[in-house]
C-alpha positions as CSV (number, residue, x, y, z in Angstrom):
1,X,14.4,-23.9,-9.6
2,X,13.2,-21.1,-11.9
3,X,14.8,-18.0,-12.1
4,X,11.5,-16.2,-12.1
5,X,10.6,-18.1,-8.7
6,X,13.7,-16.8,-6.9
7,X,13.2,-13.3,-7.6
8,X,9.5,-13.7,-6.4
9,X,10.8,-14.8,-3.3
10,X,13.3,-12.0,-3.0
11,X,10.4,-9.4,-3.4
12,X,7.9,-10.7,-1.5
13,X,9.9,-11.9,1.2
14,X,12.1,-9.3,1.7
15,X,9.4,-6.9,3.0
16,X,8.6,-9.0,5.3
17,X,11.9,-10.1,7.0
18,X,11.1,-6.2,8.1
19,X,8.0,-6.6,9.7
20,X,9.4,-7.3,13.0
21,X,11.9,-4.2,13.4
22,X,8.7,-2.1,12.2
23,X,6.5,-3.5,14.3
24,X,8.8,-2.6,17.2
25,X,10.0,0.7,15.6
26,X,6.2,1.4,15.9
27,X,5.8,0.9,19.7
28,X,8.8,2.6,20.3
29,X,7.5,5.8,18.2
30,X,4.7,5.6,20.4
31,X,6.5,5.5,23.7
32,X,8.4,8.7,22.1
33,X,5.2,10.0,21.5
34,X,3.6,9.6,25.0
35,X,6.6,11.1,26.8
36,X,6.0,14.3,24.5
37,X,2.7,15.1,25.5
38,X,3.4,14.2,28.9
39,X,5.9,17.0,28.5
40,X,3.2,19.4,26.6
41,X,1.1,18.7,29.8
42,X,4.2,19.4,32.6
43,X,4.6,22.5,30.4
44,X,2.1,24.6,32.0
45,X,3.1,22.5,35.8
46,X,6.5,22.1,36.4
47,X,9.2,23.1,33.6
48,X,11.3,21.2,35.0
49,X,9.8,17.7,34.6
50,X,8.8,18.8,30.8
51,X,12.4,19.5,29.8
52,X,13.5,16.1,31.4
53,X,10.4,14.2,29.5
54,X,11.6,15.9,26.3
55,X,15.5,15.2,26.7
56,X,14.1,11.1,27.5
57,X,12.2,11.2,24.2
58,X,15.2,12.8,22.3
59,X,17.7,10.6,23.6
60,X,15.0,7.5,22.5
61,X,15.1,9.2,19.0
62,X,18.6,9.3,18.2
63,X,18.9,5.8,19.9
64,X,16.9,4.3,17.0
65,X,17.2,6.4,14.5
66,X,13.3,8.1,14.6
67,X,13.9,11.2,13.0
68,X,10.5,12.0,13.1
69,X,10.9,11.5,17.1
70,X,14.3,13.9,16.5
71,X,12.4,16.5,14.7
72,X,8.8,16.6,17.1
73,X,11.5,16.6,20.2
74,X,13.3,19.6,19.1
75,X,9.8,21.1,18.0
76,X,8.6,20.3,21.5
77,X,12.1,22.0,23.3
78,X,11.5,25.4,21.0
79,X,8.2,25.4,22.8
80,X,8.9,25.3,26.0
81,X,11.6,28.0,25.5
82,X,8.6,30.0,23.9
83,X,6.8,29.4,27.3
84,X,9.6,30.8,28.7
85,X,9.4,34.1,26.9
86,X,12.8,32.8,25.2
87,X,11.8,34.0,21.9
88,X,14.8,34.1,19.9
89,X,16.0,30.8,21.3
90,X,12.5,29.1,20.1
91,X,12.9,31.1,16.8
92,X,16.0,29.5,16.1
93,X,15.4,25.9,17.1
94,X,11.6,26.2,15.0
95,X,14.1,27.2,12.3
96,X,16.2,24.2,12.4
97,X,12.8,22.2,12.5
98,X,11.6,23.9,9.8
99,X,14.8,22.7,7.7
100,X,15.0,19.3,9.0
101,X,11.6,18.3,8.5
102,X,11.3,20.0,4.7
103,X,14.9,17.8,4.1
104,X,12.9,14.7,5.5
105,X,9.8,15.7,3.5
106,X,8.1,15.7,7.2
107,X,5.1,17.2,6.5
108,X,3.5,16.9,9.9
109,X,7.4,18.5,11.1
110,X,6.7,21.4,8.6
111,X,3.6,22.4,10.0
112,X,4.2,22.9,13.4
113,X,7.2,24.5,12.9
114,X,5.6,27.2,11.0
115,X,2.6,27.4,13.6
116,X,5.7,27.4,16.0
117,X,7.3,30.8,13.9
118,X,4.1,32.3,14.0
119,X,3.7,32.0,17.6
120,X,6.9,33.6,18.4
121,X,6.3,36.4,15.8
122,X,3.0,37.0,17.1
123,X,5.0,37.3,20.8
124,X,7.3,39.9,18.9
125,X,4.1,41.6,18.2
126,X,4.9,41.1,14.1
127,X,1.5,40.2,13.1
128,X,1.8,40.2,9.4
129,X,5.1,37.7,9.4
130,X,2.9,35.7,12.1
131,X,0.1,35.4,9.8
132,X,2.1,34.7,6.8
133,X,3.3,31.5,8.6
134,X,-0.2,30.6,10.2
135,X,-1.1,30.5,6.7
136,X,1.8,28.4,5.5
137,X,0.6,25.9,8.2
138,X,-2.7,26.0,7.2
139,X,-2.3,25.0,4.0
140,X,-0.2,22.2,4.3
141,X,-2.7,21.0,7.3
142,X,-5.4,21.0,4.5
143,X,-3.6,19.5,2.3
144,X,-2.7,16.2,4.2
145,X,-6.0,16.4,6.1
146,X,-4.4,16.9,9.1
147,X,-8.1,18.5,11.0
148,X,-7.0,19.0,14.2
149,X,-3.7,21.3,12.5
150,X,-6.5,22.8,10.6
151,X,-8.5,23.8,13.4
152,X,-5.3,24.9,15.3
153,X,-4.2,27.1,12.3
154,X,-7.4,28.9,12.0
155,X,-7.1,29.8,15.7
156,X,-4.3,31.3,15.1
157,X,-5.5,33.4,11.9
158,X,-8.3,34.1,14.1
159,X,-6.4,35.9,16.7
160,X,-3.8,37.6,14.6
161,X,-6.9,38.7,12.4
162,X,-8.1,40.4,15.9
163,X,-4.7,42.0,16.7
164,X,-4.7,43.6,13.2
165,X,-8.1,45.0,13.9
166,X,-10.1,42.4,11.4
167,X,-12.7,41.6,13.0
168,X,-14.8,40.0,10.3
169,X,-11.8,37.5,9.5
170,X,-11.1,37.4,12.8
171,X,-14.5,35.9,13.3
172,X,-14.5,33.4,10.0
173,X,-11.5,31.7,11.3
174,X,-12.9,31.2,15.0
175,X,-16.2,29.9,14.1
176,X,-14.7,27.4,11.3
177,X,-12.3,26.3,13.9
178,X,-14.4,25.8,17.0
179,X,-16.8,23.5,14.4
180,X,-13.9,20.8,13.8
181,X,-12.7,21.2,17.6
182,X,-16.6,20.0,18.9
183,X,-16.5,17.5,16.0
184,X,-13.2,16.4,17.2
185,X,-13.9,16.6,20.5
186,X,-11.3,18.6,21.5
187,X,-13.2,20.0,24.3
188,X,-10.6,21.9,26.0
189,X,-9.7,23.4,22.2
190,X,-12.7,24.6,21.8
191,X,-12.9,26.6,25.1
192,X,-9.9,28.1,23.7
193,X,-11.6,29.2,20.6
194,X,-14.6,29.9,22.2
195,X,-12.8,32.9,24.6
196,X,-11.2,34.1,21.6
197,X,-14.5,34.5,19.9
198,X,-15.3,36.6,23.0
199,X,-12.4,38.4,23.1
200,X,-13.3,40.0,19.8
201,X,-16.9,40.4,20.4
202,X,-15.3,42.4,23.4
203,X,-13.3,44.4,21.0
204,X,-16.2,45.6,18.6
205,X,-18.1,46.0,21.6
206,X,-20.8,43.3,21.2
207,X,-20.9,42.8,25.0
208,X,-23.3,40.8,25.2
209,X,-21.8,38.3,22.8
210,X,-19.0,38.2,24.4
211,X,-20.3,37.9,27.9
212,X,-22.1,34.1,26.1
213,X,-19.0,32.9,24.7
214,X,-16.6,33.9,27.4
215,X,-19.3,31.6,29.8
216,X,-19.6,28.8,27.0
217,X,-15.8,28.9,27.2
218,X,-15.4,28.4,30.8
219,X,-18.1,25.3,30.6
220,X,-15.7,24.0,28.2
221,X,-12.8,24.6,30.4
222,X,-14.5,23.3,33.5
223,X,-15.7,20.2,31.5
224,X,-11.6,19.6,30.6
225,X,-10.2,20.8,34.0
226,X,-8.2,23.5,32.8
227,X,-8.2,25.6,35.3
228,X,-5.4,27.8,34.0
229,X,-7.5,28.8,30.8
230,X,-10.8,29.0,33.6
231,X,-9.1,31.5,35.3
232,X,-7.8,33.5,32.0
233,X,-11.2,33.5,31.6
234,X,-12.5,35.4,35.0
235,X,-9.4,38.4,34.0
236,X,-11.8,38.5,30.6
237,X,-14.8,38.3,32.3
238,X,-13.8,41.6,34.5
239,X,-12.5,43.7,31.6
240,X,-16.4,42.6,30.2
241,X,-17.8,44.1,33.5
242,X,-15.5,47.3,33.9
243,X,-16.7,48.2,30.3
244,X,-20.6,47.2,31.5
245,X,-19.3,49.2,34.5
246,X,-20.3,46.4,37.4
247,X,-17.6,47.3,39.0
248,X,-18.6,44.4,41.5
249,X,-18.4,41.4,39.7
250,X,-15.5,43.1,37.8
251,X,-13.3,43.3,41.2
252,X,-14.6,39.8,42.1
253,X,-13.7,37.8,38.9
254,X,-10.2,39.9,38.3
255,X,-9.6,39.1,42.0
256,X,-10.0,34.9,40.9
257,X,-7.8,35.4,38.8
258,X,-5.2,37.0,40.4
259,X,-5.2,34.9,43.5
260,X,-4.9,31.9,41.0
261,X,-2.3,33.3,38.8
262,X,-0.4,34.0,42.8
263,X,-0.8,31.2,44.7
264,X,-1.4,28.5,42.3
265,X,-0.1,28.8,39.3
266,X,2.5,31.6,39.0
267,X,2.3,33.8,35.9
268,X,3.2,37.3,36.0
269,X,2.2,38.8,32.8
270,X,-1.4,36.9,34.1
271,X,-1.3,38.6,37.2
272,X,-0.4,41.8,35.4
273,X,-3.5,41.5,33.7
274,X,-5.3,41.2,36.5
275,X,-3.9,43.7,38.7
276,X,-4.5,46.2,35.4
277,X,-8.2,45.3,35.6
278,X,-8.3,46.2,39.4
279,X,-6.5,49.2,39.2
280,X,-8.7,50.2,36.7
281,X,-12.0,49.1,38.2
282,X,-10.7,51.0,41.4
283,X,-9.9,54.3,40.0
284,X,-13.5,54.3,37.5
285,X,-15.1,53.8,41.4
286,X,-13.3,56.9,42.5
287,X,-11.0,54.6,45.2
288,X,-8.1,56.6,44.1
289,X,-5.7,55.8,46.8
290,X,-6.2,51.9,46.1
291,X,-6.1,52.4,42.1
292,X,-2.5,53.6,43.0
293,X,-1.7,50.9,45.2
294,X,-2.6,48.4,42.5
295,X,-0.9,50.1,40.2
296,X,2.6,50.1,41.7
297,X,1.7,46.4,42.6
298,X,2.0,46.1,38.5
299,X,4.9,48.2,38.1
300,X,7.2,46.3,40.4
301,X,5.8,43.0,38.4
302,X,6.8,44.8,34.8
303,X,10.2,45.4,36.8
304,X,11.1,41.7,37.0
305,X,11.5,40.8,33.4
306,X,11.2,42.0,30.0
307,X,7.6,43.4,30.2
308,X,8.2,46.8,28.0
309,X,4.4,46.7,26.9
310,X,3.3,46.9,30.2
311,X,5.9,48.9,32.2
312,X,4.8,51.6,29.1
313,X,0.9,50.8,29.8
314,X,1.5,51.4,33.5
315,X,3.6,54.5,33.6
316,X,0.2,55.9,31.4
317,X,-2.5,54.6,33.7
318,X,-0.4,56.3,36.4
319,X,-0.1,59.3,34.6
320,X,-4.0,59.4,34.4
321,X,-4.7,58.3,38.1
322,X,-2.1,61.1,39.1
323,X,-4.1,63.4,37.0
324,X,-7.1,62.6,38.2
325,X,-6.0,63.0,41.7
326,X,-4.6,66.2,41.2
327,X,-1.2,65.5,41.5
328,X,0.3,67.4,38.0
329,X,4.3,66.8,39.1
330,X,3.3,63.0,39.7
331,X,1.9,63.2,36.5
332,X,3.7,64.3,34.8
333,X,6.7,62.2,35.8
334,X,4.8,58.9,35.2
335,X,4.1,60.2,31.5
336,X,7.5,61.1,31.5
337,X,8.6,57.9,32.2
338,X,6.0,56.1,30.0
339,X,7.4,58.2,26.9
340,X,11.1,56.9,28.1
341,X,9.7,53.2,27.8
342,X,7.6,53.8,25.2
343,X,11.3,55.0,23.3
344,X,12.4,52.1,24.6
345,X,10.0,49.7,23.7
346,X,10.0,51.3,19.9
347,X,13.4,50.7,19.8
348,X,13.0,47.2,21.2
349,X,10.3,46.1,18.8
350,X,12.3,47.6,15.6
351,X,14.9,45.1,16.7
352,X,12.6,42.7,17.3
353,X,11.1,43.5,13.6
354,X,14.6,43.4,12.4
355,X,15.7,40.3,13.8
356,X,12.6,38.7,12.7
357,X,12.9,39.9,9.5
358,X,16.1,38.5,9.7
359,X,15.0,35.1,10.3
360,X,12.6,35.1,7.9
361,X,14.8,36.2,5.2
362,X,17.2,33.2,6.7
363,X,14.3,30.9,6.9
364,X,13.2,31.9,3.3
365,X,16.7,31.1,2.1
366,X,17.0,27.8,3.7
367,X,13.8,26.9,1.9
368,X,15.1,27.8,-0.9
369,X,18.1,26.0,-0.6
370,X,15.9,22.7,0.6
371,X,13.6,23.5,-2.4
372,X,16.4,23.4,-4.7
373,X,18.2,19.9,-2.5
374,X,14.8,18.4,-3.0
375,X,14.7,19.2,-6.7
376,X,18.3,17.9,-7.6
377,X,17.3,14.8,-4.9
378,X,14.1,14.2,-6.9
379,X,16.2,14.2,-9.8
380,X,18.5,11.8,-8.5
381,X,16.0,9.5,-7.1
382,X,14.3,9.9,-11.0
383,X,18.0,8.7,-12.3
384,X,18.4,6.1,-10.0
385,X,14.3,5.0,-10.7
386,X,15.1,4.9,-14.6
387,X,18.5,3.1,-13.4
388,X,16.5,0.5,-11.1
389,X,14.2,0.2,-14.2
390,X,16.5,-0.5,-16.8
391,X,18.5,-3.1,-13.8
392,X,14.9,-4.4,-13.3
393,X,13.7,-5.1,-17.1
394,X,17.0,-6.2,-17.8
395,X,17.4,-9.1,-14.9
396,X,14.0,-9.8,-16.8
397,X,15.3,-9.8,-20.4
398,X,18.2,-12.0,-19.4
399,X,15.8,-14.1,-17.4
400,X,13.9,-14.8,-20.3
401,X,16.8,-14.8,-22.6
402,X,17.8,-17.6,-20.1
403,X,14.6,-19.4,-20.3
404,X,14.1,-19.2,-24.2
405,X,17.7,-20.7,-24.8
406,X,17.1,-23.4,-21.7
407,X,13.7,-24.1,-23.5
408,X,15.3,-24.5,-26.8
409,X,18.3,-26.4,-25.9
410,X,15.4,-28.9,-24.3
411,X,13.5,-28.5,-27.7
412,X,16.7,-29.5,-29.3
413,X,17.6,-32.8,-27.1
414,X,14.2,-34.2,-27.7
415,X,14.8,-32.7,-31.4
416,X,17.8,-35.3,-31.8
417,X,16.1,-38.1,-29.5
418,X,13.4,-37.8,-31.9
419,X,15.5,-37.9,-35.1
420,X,16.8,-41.4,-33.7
421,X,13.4,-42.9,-32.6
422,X,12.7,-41.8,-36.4
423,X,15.8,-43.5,-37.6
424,X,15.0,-46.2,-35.7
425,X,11.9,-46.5,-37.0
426,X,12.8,-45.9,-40.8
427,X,15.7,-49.3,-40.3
428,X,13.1,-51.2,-39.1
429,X,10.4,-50.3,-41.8
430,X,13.1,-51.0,-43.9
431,X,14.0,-54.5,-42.5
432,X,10.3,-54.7,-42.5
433,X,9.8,-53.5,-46.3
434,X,12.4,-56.1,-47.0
435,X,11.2,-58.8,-45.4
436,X,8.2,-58.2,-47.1
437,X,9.4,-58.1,-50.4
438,X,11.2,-61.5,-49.8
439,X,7.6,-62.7,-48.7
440,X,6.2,-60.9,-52.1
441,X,8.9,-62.7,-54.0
442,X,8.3,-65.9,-52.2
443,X,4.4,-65.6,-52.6
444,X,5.2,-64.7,-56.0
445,X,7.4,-68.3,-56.6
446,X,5.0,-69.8,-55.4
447,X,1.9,-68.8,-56.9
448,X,4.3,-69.4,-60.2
449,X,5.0,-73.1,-58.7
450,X,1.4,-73.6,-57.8
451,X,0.0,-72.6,-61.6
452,X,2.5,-74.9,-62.5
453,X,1.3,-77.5,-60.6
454,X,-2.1,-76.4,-61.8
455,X,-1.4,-76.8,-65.0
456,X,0.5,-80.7,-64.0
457,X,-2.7,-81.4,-62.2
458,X,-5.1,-79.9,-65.0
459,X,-2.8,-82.0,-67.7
460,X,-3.1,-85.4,-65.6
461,X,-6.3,-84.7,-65.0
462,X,-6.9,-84.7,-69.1
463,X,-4.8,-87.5,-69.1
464,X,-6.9,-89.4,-66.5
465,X,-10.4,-88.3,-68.0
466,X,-9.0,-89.3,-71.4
467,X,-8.2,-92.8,-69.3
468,X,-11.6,-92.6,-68.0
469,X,-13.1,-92.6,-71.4
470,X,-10.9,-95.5,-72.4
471,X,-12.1,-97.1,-70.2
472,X,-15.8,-96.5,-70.3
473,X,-14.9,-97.5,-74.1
474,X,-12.9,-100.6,-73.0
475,X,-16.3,-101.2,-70.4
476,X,-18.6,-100.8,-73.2
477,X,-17.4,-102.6,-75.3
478,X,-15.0,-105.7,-73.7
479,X,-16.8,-106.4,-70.7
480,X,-19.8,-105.4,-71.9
481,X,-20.2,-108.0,-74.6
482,X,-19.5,-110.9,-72.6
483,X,-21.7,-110.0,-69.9
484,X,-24.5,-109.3,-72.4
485,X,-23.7,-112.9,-73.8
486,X,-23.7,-114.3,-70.8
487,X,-27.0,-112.7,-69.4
488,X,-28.1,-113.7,-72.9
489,X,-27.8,-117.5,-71.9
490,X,-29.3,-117.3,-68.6
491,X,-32.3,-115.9,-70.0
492,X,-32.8,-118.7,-72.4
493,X,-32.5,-121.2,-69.3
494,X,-35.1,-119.2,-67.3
495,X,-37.3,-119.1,-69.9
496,X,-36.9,-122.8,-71.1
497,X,-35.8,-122.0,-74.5
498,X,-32.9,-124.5,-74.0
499,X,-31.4,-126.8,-71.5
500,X,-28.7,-126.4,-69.3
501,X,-27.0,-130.0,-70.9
502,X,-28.0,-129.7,-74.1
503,X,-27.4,-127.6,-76.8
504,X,-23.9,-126.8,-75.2
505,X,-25.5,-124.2,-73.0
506,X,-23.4,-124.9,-69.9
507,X,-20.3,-124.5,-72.5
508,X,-21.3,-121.6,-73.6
509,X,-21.5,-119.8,-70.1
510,X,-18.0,-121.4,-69.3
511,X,-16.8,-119.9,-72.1
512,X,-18.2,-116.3,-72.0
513,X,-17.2,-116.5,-67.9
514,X,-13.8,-116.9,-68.8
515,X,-13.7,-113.8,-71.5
516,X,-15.1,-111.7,-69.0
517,X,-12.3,-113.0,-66.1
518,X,-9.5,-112.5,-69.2
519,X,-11.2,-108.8,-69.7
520,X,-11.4,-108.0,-65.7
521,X,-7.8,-109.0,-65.4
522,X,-6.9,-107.1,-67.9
523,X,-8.7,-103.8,-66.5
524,X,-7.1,-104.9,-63.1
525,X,-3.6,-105.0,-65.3
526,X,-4.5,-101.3,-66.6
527,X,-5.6,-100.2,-63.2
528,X,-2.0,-101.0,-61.3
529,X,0.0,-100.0,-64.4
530,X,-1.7,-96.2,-63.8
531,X,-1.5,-96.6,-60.2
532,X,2.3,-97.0,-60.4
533,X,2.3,-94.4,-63.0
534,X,0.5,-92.0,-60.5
535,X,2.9,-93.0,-57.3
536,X,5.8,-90.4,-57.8
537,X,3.0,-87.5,-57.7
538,X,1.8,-88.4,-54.5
C-alpha cells in the first residue's frame, strides 16, 4: 500500500478513535456542571446540601480528569465560604483558582476568580483593589464574548462605583448591564441590577427614581421567585420612605423584611438592616422608648459575629436617641463605646487592607510567575512545533524520497524489459534483413538465369524465324513450282486445250504429283529433324 495512504489513515482516523471518550467526557462535564448550580441554588437554602453538591462534583472531576470541573468546583467552594463571611478562606482558594486556571489557560476559570477577589475585597470594604479586579474580569469577559460575565462584571463596577461615591459611573455600568441581562433574559439578573440602579438614585437623592426602579426590581424578582432579593428589596423600599418621611409604609416594608429575614430565611446582617430602619423610623416619629428597644434588638445581633460596621453604627444611633431623650451619661457612654469600636474596626480594616494588600501582591506574583511559565511553555510548545515540523516534512521527504526511487527502480525494470523486447526485435530484423537479402540474391540469380534464358529463347527464336523463312523460301519455290505445274495441267483439261490420253497429259500430272510428294516428305523430313532438335528445351 502507499506510504502516503497509511499516514492519511493515521491522521484522520486517529481523531476519531476519540470521539467516543469525548462524547462521554462531554456528558459527564455536564452532569459536573448541573450539580454546581444546584449547589449555587442550595447556597442561599441549606449550606449544607451545597457543600455536599460541590464535594460530589469535585470528587467527579478528579475521577476523570476534568480540570475545568476541578477548577469551577473549587471556584464554587471559595464562594460558599464567601457566603459564609469566610473572607480570608474564599480569598485564598480564589487565589489558587486564579493560578490554576491562568496555568490551564482557563479563561472562563480566570474570570470568575477575579470577580470572586473582587467580591471579597469589596466585603473587606477595599474598593479600589475590588474594582481593579472587576475590571480584570471585565475585560477578559469581553474578550471571549462571554455576555452574561460581561453583564455580571459591570454590576459589579456599578456598585463599587457607588461605594466610592461615583455616581455617574456607577450609573453607566448598571444601565449597560441591565440591557444584556433583559436581552439575555436573565430576569432575576436584572432585578438585581435594577435595585442597584435604585440604590444610587437613593444615594444622590433622586427619590423618585429610585422609588421606579426599586418596584421594577421587585417585578423582576417576583417574575423569578426570589424572594430573598424581594424582600432586600422592602428593607430598600423603607430607607426610600424614612427619607420621604412616610413613616407608615417605612415601618410596614422594613417590618417584611425583617419577619422574612427571621422566620424564613435567616440572615443577620439582613435583619440588622432592617431593625436599623425601624429604629430609625421610630425615633424620627418621636416613639423614643421603642427606637431604643429596636436598637438594642441590633446590638445583641452585631454581638453574635464579626459585625464591627454595625456594632460602630449602633453605638452612634444610640448615642443620638440617648441624646435626644435627654439622657447625657447614656450618651455619652454609647459614643463612648462607638469610638472604642470605631478604634476597633480602624484597626480591623488596616489589617484587612494589609492582608489584602498582601494577597494581591501574592496574587500579582503568582501571575507573574504563570506569565513567565506560559512564556517559557509557549516557547517550548514553539520548539516542539518547529520539531514536529521538521519530523512532519521529513516523514514526507523520505516518503517521497521512497516513492521517487520505487518509481525509478520500476522505470528501470521496464528500462531493461524494454532493452530486450528491442533486442529481440533488432535479431529478428536481422534474421529478417537476412533472409531478405538471400531472397534479393536469389531474385537477383534469377532474373540473371531468366535474361539468359531470354536471350536462349530470343536466339532460337532467330533461329526458328530464320527456319521459317527457309521454309517460306523452300515453299515458294519447291512446292510451289510443282503445284503451279500441276494446276497448270488441270487447267488445260478444263478448258479442252488437250486430252487427258493424249499428249501425255495424264503423265505429266503423275509426274509433277510425285515431285510434290518427294518435296512434302522432305518438308515432313525438316519438320521432325527440328522437332527433335527442339525436345531437350522443352
Amino acid at each position: 500500500m502507499n506510504p502516503l495512504l497509511y499516514l492519511w489513515i493515521l491522521i484522520v482516523l486517529f481523531p476519531l478513535s476519540s470521539t467516543s471518550k469525548a462524547f462521554d467526557d462531554t456528558l459527564d462535564a455536564m452532569q459536573i456542571l448541573q450539580l454546581l448550580d444546584s449547589a449555587k441554588a442550595y447556597t442561599y437554602l441549606d449550606i449544607d446540601r451545597a457543600d455536599d453538591l460541590i464535594d460530589s462534583a469535585y470528587q467527579q472531576s478528579v475521577q476523570h480528569d476534568y480540570y475545568q470541573g476541578i477548577i469551577r468546583s473549587k471556584i464554587s467552594r471559595a464562594y460558599l465560604l464567601y457566603k459564609q463571611s469566610k473572607y480570608e478562606a474564599s480569598l485564598y482558594l480564589y487565589s489558587e483558582c486564579l493560578a490554576n486556571s491562568q496555568k490551564h489557560q482557563y479563561t472562563r476559570g480566570i474570570i470568575d476568580a477575579y470577580y470572586g477577589i473582587g467580591n471579597v475585597f469589596s466585603a473587606f470594604s477595599q474598593y479600589s483593589l475590588a474594582y481593579k479586579n472587576y475590571l480584570k474580569a471585565l475585560k477578559l469577559a469581553e474578550e471571549i464574548h462571554y455576555k452574561e460575565g460581561v453583564a455580571g462584571n459591570k454590576n459589579a463596577l456599578g456598585v463599587i462605583s457607588l461605594h466610592l461615591q461615583n455616581y455617574p459611573d456607577a450609573l453607566s455600568f448598571l444601565r449597560q448591564s441591565v440591557v444584556t441581562f433583559e436581552q439575555l433574559k436573565h430576569v432575576r439578573s436584572a432585578g438585581i441590577v435594577y435595585n442597584n440602579i435604585g440604590r444610587t438614585y437613593y444615594k444622590i437623592g433622586q427619590l423618585d427614581s429610585a422609588h421606579w426602579y426599586f418596584q421594577k426590581a421587585q417585578q423582576y424578582f417576583e417574575e423569578s421567585k426570589t424572594y430573598r432579593n424581594y424582600f432586600i428589596s422592602d428593607i430598600h423600599f423603607a430607607k426610600l420612605f424614612l427619607l420621604q418621611k412616610n413613616y407608615i409604609l417605612a415601618i410596614a416594608h422594613a417590618e417584611k423584611g425583617l419577619h422574612y429575614f427571621t422566620e424564613e430565611y435567616n440572615n443577620v446582617k439582613l435583619q440588622y438592616e432592617a431593625l436599623e430602619v425601624l429604629g430609625k423610623t421610630y425615633l424620627a416619629m418621636g416613639k423614643v422608648n421603642k427606637s431604643e428597644e429596636i436598637f438594642l434588638k441590633a446590638l445583641g445581633l452585631t454581638s453574635q459575629g464579626e459585625f464591627l460596621a454595625e456594632l460602630v453604627q449602633t453605638y452612634q444611633n444610640l448615642s443620638l436617641l440617648y441624646h435626644q431623650k435627654g439622657d447625657y451619661q447614656a450618651a455619652y457612654q454609647a459614643l463612648t463605646q462607638n469610638q472604642k469600636w470605631a478604634d476597633s474596626l480602624a484597626i480591623h480594616q488596616n489589617n484587612q487592607y494589609v492582608k489584602a494588600l498582601q494577597l494581591e501582591f501574592n496574587i500579582e506574583q503568582k501571575n507573574k510567575e504563570n506569565a513567565l511559565l506560559k512564556a517559557q511553555v509557549e516557547q517550548q510548545l514553539l520548539i516542539l512545533t518547529a520539531i514536529g515540523i521538521v519530523l512532519l516534512f521529513s516523514v514526507l521527504l523520505a516518503i517521497l524520497i521512497y516513492r521517487f526511487y520505487h518509481r525509478k527502480k520500476i522505470l528501470n525494470r521496464e528500462l531493461v524489459a524494454l532493452n530486450i523486447k528491442y533486442l529481440e526485435q533488432k535479431e529478428q530484423l536481422a534474421a529478417m534483413t537476412e533472409e531478405l537479402s538471400n531472397q534479393n540474391e536469389y531474385i537477383s540469380q534469377m532474373n540473371i538465369d531468366l535474361e539468359k534464358k531470354v536471350m536462349e529463347h530470343t536466339l532460337d527464336l532467330r533461329v526458328k524465324n530464320k527456319q521459317l523463312e527457309e521454309y517460306a523460301y523452300f515453299n515458294a519455290h519447291n512446292v510451289r513450282g510443282p503445284l503451279a505445274r500441276l494446276l497448270g495441267l488441270i487447267n488445260l483439261l478444263n478448258y479442252g486445250i488437250a486430252d487427258l490420253h493424249n499428249d501425255g497429259i495424264l503423265e505429266k500430272i503423275q509426274i509433277t504429283a510425285q515431285e510434290l510428294d518427294e518435296v512434302i516428305k522432305s518438308i515432313n523430313h525438316i519438320l521432325r529433324k527440328r522437332e527433335s532438335t527442339m525436345q531437350p528445351d522443352l
